[in-house]
KELUM-767423 format. One record per atom (N, C-alpha, C): x, y, z. Coordinates in steps of 0.05 Angstrom, whole numbers, plus 32768, in hexadecimal, padded with zeros to 4 digits. Each point is the difference from the previous one (the first is absolute). Example, Ala and Ser with C-alpha at 12.3 -4.5 7.8 and 13.67 -1.06 7.14 Angstrom:
<recs>
81087F8E809C
7FEE80188000
801280188000
7FF980157FF2
801080188001
7FF18016800E
</recs>
This chain:
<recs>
88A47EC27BB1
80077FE98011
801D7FF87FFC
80167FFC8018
80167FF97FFA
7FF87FDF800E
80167FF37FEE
7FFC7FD98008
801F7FFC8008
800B7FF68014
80177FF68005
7FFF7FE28003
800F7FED7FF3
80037FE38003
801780038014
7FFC7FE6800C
80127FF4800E
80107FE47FF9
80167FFA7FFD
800B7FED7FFC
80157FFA8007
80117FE98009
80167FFA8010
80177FFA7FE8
800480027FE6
80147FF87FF1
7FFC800C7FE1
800B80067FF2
7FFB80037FE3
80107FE57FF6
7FEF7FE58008
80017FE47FEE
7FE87FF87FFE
7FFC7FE67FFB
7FE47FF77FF4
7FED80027FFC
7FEF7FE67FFC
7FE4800C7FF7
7FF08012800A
80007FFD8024
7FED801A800D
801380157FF7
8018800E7FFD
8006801B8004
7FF57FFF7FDE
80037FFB7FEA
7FF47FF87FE6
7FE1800A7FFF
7FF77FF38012
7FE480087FFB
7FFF801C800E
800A80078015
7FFC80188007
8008801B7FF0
80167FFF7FFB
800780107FDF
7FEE80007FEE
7FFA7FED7FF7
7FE57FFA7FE7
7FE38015800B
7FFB7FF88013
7FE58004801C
800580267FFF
801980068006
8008801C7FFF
8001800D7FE0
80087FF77FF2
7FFC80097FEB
7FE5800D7FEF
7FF07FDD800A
7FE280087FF6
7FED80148010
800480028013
7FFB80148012
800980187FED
802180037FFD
800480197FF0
7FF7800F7FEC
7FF77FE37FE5
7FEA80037FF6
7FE7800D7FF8
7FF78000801F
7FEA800E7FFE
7FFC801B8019
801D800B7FF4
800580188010
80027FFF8019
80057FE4800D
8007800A8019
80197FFE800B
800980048018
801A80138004
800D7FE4800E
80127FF27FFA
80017FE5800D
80297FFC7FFE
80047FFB801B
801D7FFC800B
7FFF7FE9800E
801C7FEE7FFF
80087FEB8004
801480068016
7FFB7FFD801F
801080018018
80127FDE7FFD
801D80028004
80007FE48005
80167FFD8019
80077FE38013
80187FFC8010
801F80067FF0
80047FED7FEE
80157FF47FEC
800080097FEA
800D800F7FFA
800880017FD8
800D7FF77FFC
80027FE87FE7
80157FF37FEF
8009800A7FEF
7FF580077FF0
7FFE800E7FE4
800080178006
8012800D7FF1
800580238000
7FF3800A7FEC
7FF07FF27FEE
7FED80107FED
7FE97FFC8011
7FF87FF9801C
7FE37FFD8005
8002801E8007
7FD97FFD7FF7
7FFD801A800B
7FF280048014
7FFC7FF78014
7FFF7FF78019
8007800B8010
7FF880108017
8010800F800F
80067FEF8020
801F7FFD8009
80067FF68011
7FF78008801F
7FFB7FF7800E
7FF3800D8021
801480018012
801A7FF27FFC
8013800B800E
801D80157FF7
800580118010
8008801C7FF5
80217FFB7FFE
800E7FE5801E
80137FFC7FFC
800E7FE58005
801E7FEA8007
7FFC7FEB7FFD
7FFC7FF8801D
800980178016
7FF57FF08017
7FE47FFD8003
7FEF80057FF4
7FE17FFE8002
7FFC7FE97FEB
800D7FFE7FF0
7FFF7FE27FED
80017FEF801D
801580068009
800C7FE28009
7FF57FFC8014
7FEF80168010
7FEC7FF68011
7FE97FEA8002
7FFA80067FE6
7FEB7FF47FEB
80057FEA8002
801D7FF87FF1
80027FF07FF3
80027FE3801A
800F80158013
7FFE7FF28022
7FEA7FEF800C
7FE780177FF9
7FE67FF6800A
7FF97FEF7FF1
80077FFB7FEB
7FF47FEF7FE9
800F7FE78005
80117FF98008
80177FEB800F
7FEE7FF48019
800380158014
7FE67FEE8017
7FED7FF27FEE
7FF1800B7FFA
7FE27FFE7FF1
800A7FE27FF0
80107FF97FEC
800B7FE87FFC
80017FF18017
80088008800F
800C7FE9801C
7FE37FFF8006
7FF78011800D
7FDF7FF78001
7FF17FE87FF8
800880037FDF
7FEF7FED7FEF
800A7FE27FFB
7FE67FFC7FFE
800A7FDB8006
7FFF7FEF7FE3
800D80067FEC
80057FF17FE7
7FEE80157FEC
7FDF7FF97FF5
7FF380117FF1
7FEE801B8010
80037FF6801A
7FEA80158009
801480098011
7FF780187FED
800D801C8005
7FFC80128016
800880148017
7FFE8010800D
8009801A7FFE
7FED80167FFB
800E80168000
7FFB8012801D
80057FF58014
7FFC80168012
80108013800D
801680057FEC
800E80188002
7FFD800F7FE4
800380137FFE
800080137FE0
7FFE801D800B
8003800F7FE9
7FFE801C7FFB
7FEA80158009
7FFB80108010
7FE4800A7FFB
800E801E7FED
7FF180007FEE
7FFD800D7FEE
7FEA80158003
7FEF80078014
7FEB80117FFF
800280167FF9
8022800A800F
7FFE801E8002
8015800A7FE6
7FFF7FF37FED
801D7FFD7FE1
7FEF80177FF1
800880117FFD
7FF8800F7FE7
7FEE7FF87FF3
80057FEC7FEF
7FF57FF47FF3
7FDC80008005
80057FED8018
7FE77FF78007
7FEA800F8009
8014801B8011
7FE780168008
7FF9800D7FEF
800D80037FE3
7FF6800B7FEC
7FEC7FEF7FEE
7FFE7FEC800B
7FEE7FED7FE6
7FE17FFC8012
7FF07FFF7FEB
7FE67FFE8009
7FF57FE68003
800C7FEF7FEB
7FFE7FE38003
801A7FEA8001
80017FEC8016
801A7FF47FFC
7FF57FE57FF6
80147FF57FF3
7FF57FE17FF2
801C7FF6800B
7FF77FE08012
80207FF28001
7FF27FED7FF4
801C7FF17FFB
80087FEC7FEF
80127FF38007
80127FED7FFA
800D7FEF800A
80108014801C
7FFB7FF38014
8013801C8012
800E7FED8013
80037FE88001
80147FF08013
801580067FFC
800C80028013
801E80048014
8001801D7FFD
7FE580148002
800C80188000
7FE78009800C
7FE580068005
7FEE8001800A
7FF57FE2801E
7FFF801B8015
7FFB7FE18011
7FE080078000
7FED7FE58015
7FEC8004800E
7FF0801A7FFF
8017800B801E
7FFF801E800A
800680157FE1
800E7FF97FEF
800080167FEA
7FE180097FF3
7FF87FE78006
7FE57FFA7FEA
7FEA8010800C
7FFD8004801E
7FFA80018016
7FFB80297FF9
801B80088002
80088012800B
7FF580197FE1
7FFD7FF47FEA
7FFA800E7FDA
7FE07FFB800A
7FF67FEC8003
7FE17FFF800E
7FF68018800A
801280018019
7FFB801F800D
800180137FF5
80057FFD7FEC
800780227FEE
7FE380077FF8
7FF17FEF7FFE
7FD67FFF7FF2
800F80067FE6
800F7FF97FEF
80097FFB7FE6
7FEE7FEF7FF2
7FF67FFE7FEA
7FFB7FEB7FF5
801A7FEA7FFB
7FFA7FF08007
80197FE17FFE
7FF27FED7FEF
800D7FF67FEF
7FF97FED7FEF
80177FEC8002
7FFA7FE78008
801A7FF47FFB
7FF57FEA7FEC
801480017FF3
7FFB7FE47FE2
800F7FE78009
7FF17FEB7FFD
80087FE58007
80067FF27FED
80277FFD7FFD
800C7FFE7FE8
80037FE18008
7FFB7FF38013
80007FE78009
7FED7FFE8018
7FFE7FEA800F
7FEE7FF88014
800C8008801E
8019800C7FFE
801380048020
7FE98019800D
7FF2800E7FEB
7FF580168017
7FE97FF88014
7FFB7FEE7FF2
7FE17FEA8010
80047FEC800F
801B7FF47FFD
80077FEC8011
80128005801A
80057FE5800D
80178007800C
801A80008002
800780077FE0
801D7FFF7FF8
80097FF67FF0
7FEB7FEF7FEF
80137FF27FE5
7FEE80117FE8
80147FFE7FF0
7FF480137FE7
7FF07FF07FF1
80017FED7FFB
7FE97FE07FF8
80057FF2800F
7FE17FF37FFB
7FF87FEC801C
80067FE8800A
80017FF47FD7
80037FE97FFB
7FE77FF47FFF
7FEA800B8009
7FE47FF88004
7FF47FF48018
8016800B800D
7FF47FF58019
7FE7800C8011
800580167FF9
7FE680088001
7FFA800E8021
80258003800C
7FF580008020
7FF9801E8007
800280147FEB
7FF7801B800C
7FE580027FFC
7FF37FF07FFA
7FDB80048005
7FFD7FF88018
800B7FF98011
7FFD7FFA8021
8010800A801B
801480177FEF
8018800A800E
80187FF37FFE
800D7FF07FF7
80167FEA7FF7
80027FF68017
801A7FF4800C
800D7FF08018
7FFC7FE67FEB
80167FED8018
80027FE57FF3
800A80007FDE
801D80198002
800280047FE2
80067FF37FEC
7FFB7FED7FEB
80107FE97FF1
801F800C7FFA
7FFD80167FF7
801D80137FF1
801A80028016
7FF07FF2801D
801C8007800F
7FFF7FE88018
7FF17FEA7FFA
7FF77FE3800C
7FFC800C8015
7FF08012800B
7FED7FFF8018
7FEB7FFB8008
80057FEA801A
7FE67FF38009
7FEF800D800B
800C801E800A
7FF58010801B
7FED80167FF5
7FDF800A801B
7FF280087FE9
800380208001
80188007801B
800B80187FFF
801880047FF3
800A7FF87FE7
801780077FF4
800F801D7FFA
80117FFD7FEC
8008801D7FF3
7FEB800A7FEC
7FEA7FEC7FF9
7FFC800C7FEA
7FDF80098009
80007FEE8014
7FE5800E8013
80008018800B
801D80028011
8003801A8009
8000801B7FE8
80157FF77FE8
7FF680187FF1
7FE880017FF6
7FE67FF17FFC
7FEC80017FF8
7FEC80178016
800E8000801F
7FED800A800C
800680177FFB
802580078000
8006801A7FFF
7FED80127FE7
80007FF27FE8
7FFB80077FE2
7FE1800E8004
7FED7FF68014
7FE57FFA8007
7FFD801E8014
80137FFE8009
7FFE8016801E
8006801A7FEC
801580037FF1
800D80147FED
7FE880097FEE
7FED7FF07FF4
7FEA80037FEC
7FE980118010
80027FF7801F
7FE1800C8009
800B801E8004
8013800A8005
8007801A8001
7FFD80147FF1
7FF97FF97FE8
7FF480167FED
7FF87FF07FE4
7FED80167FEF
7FF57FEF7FE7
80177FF97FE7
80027FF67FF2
800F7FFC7FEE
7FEC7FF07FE6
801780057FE8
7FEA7FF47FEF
80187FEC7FF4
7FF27FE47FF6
80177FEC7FF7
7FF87FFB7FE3
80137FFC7FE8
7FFF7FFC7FEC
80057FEC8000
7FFA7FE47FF1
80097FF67FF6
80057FF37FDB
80157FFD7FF9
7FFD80097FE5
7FF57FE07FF3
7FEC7FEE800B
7FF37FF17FF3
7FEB7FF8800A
7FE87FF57FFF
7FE47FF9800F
80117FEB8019
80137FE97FF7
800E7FEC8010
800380128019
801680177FFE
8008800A8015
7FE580148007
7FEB80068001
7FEB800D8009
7FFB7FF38010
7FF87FDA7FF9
7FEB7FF5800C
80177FF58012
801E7FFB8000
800C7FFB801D
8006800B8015
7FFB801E7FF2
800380168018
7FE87FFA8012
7FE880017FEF
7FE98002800B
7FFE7FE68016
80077FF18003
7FFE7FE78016
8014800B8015
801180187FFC
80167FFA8020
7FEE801D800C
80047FFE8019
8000800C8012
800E801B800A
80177FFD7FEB
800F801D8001
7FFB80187FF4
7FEB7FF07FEA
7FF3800C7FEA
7FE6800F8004
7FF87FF18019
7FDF8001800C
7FF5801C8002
7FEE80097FF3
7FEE80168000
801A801D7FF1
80067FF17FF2
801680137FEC
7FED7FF97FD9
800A80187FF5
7FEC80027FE1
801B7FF57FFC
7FF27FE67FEF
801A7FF47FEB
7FF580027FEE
801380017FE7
7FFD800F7FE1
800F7FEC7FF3
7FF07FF37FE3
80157FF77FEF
800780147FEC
801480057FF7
8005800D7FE9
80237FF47FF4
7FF97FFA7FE8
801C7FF17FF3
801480178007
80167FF17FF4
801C80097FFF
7FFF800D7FEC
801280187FFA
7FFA80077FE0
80107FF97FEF
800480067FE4
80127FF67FF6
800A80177FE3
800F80137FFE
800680167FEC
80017FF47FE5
7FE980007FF0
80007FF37FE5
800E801E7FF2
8012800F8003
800980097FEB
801A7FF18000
80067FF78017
80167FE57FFA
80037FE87FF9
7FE67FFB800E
7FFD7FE57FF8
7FEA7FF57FEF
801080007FE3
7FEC7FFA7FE9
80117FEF7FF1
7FF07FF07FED
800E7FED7FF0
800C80117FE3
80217FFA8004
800C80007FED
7FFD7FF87FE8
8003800C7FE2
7FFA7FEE7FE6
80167FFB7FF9
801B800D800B
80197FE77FF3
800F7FE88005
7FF37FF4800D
80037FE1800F
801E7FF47FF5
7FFF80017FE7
801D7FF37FF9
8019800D8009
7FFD801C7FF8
801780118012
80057FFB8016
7FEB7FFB8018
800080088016
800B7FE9800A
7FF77FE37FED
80057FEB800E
802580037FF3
800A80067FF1
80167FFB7FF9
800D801D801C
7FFD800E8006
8001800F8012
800B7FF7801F
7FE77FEA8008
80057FF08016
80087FE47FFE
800580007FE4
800E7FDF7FFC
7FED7FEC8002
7FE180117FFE
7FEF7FE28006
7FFB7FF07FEA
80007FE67FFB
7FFA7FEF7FEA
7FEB800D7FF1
800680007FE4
7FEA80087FED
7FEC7FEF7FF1
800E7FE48005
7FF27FE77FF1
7FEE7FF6800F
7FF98004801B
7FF67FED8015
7FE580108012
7FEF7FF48010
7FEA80138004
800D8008801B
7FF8801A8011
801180018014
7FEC8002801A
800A7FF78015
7FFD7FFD8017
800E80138015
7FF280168005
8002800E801A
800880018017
80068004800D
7FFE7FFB8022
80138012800D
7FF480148019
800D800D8012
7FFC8008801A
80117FF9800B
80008003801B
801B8004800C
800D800F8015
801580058009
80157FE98012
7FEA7FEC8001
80147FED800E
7FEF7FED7FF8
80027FF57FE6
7FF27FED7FF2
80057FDB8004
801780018008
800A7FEA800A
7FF97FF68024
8001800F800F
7FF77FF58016
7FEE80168013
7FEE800F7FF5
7FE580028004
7FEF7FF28003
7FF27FEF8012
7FED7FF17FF7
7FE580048000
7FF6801B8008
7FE5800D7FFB
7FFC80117FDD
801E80007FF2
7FFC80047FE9
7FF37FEA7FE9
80077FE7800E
80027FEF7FF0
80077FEB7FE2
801480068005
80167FFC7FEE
80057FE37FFD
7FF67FF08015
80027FE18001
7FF07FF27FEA
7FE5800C8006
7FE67FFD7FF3
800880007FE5
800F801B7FF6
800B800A7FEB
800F7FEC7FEC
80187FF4800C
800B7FEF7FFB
7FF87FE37FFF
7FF280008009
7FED7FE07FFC
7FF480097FEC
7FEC80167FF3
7FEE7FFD7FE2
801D80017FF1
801180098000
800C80077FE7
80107FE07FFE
80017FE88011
800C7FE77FF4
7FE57FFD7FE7
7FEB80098000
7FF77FFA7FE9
7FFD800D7FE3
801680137FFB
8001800D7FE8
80177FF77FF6
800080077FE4
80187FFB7FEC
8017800E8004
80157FFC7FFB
801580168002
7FFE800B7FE0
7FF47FF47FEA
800180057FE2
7FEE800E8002
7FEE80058015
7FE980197FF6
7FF680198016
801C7FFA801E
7FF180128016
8028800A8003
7FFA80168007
801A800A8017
7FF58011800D
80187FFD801D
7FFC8012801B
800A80188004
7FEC800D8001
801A801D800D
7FF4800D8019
801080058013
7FFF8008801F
800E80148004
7FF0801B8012
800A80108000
7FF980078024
8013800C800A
7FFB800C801C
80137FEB8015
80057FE77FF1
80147FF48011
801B800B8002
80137FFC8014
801180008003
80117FF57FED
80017FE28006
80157FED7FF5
7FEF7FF07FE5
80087FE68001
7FF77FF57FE6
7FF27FEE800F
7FEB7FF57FEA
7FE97FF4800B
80047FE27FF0
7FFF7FEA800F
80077FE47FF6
7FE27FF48002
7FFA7FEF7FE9
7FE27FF87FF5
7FFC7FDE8005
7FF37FFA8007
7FFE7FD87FFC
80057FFC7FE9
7FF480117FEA
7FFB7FFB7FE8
801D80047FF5
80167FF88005
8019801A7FED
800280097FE6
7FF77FF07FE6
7FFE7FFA7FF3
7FF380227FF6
7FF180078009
7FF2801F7FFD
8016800F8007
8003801B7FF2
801480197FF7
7FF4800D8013
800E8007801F
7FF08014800E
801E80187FF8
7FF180178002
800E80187FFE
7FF780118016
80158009800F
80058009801E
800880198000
7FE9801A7FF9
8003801A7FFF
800C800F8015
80007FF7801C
800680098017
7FE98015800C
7FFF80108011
7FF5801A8001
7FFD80157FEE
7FF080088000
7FF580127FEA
7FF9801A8000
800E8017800B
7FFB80108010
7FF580147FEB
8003800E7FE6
7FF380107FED
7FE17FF17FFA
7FED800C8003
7FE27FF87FFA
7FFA80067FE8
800F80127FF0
80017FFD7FE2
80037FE17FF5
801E7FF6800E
800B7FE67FF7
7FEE7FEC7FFE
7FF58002801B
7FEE7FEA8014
7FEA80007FE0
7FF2801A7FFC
7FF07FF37FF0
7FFA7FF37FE3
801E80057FF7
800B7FF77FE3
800A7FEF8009
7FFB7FED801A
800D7FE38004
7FE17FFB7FF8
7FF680078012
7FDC7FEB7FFF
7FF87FFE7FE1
800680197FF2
7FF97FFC7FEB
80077FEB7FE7
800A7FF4800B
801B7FEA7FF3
7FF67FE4800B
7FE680018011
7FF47FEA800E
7FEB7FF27FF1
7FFA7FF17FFF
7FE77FEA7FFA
7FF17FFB800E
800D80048019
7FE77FFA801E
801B800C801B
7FED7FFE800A
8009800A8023
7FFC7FF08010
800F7FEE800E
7FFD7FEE8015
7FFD8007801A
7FE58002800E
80058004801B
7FF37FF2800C
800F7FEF8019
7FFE7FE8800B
7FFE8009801B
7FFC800F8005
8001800E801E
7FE97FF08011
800A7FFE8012
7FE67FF0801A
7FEC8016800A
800C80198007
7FEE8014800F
801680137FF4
7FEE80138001
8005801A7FF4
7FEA80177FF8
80048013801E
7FF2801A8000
7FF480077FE5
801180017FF4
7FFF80157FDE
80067FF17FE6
801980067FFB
80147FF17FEF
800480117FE8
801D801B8007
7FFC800B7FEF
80117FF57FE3
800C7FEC7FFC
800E7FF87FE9
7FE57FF07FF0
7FEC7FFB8011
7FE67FF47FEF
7FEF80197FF0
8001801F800E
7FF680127FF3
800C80167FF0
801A7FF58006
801C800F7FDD
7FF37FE77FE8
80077FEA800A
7FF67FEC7FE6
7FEF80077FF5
7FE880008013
7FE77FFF7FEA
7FFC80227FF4
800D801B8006
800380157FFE
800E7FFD7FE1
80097FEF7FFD
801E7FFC7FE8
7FE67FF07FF5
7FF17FF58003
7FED7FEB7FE5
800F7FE08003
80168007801B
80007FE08007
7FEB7FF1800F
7FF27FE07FEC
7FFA7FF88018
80117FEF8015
7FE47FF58011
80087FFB801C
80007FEB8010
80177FE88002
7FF07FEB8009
80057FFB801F
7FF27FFB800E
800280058021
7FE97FF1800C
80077FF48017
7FF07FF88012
7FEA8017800F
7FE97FFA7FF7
7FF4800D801B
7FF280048017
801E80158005
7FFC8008801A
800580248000
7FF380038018
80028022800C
7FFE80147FE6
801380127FFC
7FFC80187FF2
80017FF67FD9
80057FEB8008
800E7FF47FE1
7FDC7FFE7FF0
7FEC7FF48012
7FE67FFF7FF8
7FEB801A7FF9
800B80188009
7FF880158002
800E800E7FE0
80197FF07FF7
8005800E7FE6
80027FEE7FF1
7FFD7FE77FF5
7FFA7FEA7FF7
7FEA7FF17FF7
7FF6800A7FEC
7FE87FF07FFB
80057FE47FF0
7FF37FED8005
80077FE77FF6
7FF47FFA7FE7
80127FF47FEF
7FF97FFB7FE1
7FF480177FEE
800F8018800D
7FF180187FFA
802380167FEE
80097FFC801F
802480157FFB
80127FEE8012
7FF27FED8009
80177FDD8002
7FF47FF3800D
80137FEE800E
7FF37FE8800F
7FFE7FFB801E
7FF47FF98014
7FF880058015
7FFC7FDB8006
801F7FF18012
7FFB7FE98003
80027FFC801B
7FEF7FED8011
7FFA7FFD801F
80218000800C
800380088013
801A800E8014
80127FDA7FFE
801780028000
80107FE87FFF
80047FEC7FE7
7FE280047FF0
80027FF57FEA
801180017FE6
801C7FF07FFE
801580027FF1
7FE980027FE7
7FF57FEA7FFA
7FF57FF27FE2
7FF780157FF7
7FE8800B8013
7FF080137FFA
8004801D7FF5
801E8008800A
801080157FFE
800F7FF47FE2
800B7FE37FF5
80107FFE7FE7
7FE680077FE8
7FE97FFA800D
7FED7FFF7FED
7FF7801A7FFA
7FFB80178017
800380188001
801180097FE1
80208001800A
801280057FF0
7FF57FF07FDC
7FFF7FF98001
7FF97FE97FE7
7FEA80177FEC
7FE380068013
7FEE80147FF4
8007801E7FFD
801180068014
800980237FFE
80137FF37FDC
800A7FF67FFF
801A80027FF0
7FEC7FF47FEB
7FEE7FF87FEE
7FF47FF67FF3
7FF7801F7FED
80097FF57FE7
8001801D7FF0
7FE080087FF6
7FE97FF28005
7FE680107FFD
7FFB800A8017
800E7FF28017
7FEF800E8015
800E80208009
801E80047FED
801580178014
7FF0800F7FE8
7FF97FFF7FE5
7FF2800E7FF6
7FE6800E8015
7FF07FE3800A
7FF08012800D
80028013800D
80137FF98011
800580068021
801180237FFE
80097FF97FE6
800980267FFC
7FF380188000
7FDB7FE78000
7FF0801C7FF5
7FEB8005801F
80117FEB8010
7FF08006801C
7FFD8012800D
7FED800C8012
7FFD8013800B
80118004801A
801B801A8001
800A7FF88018
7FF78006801E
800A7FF98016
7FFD80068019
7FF5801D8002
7FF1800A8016
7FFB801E7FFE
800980098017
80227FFF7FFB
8014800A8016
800880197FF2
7FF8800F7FEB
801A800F7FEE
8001801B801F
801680137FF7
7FFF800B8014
7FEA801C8011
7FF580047FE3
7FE480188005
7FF37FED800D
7FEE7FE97FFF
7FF27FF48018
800D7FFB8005
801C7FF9801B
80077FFF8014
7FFA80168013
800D80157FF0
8008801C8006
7FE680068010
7FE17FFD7FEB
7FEE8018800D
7FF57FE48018
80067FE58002
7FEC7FF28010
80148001801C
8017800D8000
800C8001801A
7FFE801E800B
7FFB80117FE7
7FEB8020800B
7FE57FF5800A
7FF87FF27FF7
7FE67FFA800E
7FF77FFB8017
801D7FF2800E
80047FF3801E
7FF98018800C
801980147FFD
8000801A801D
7FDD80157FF1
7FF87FFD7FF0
7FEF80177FF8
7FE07FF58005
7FFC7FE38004
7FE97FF48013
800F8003801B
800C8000800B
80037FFF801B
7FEE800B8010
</recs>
């Protein structure tokens, strides 16, 4: 069996998980390549789909309408690439997409259908079910076809986000496909839309390569390494735009921590850009930036006391499943994929969505030295990459 992924960028978390997703696949002997629009990185190993730059810039053209299209969060891709007839693809027996905006349209999705391929697409957020925003916010309007969108103040019940809902609906009945999603959350919201209707949805986690990500035993090095305080308990947190994200939740974040010491907590943030300013100032935040070596990444966690994740919605959450991979625990609101690798009072804390208090109190028990004793000896997630590997052979070999 050859597997080709699809992906529109070698950045974030979806192209992240798709690498990971490909690997464990590799794993277990099977033959797995990464198609993508964009290369950044000249070490990816990713193979590019366009051969020269006027076919970039075609792309990059159509991907310009497709913006103009879109009305603030909800997105339109009804221009993109068809990719059917790429090497690649007529050689692969199974294709898996993954994040594929501004480079796959409608009609692309449409047109790999036709091939009677097995297609798996993984739902690295909620944009494949809806009609265009990658979270909902909870609104909840693709269990009814959306219109009247909050994300772009429309009153009307034929909007943009209606219209792409029908397109998404019309594109689905054209052939079978199978949808992953990498948490029960995103199973059971696929399962309410209509685009999804009479399609096999699958949960299966994200994976996560524990030959990397394991807890370090030289903590003092490591912290003198990254300059993190050695006297103080430490406080976690990452996200790429940590400051004005607000489905990461970083607000939330900043309201528990006016209730810790600066004599017994410091901050360290990694994936932001710039520097991150606290209510609290008085707390030592340390501002790693991006973190692009996953060696690094996990001799940071290891240097943790707890992992803060304050996120509102969230498919997966893979900085929640490096933590607890490293023997960090976890303190987080829950919601979506974070509940699926989070057990409460078990390998951390699990406090109702918005709840600052609940989340300082969280932090308070992860960092409490009988319980990180316990919590080291917890049982982790059953993401490693051999079950990933054989439960996504499993997809095309029931078919």
């Amino acid at each position: 069996m050859k597997v080709l992924h699809l992906a529109t960028i070698d950045l974030g978390g979806a192209y992240k998980a798709a690498v990971r997703i490909s690997e464990s696949m590799q794993k277990c002997g099977i033959d797995s390549e990464i198609l993508i629009r964009t290369k950044v990185h000249d070490d990816t190993q990713a193979a590019e789909v366009f051969e020269n730059a006027a076919k970039k810039f075609v792309s990059k053209s159509k991907n310009f309408v497709n913006l103009m299209l879109s009305q603030k969060d909800i997105i339109s891709d009804y221009l993109g690439t068809d990719v059917s007839a790429h090497p690649l693809v007529q050689d692969a027996d199974v294709l898996v997409l993954h994040w594929v905006n501004s480079f796959l349209s409608y009609r692309s999705v449409e047109k790999l259908l036709a091939t009677g391929k097995t297609v798996i697409w993984v739902m690295h957020d909620m944009w494949t079910f809806t009609g265009g925003c990658h979270y909902d916010g909870y609104c909840g309007g693709y269990a009814h076809g959306c219109g009247k969108c909050p994300h772009i103040g429309s009153g009307k019940e034929n909007d943009l986000s209606r219209r792409n809902f029908t397109r998404k609906a019309q594109v689905m009945k054209s052939g079978k496909m199978i949808f992953v999603g990498p948490s029960q959350w995103s199973v059971d919201c696929a399962g309410k839309s209509k685009i999804t209707e009479r399609q096999r949805i699958v949960r299966i986690l994200n994976p996560v390569n524990r030959d990397v990500f394991y807890r370090r035993d030289t903590i003092p090095a490591l912290k003198k390494k990254y300059r993190i305080p050695v006297d103080r308990k430490i406080i976690l947190f990452g996200a790429t735009q940590a400051d004005n994200n607000k489905i990461k939740g970083m607000q939330y974040l900043d309201e528990a921590l006016c209730g810790l010491s600066e004599k017994e907590y410091a901050v360290v943030i990694f994936g932001n850009q710039g520097s991150v300013h606290l209510t609290n100032d008085k707390l030592e935040v340390r501002c790693l930036g991006p973190v692009k070596q996953e060696e690094a990444l996990a001799e940071i966690y290891s240097c943790a006391d707890v992992f803060a994740a304050p996120s509102l919605q969230e498919a997966f959450g893979y900085t929640v499943s490096e933590a607890l991979s490293c023997r960090v625990p976890v303190a987080a609101f829950a919601v979506g994929g974070i509940k699926d690798q989070v057990r409460h009072l078990e390998n951390g804390y699990l406090a109702p969505a918005k709840d600052a208090q609940e989340l300082l109190k969280g932090i308070r028990w992860c960092t409490d030295a009988d319980n990180q004793t316990r919590i080291r000896q917890a049982a982790l997630p059953d993401n490693d990459y051999q079950t990933i590997g054989k439960a996504y052979r499993a997809l095309w070999s029931d078919r």
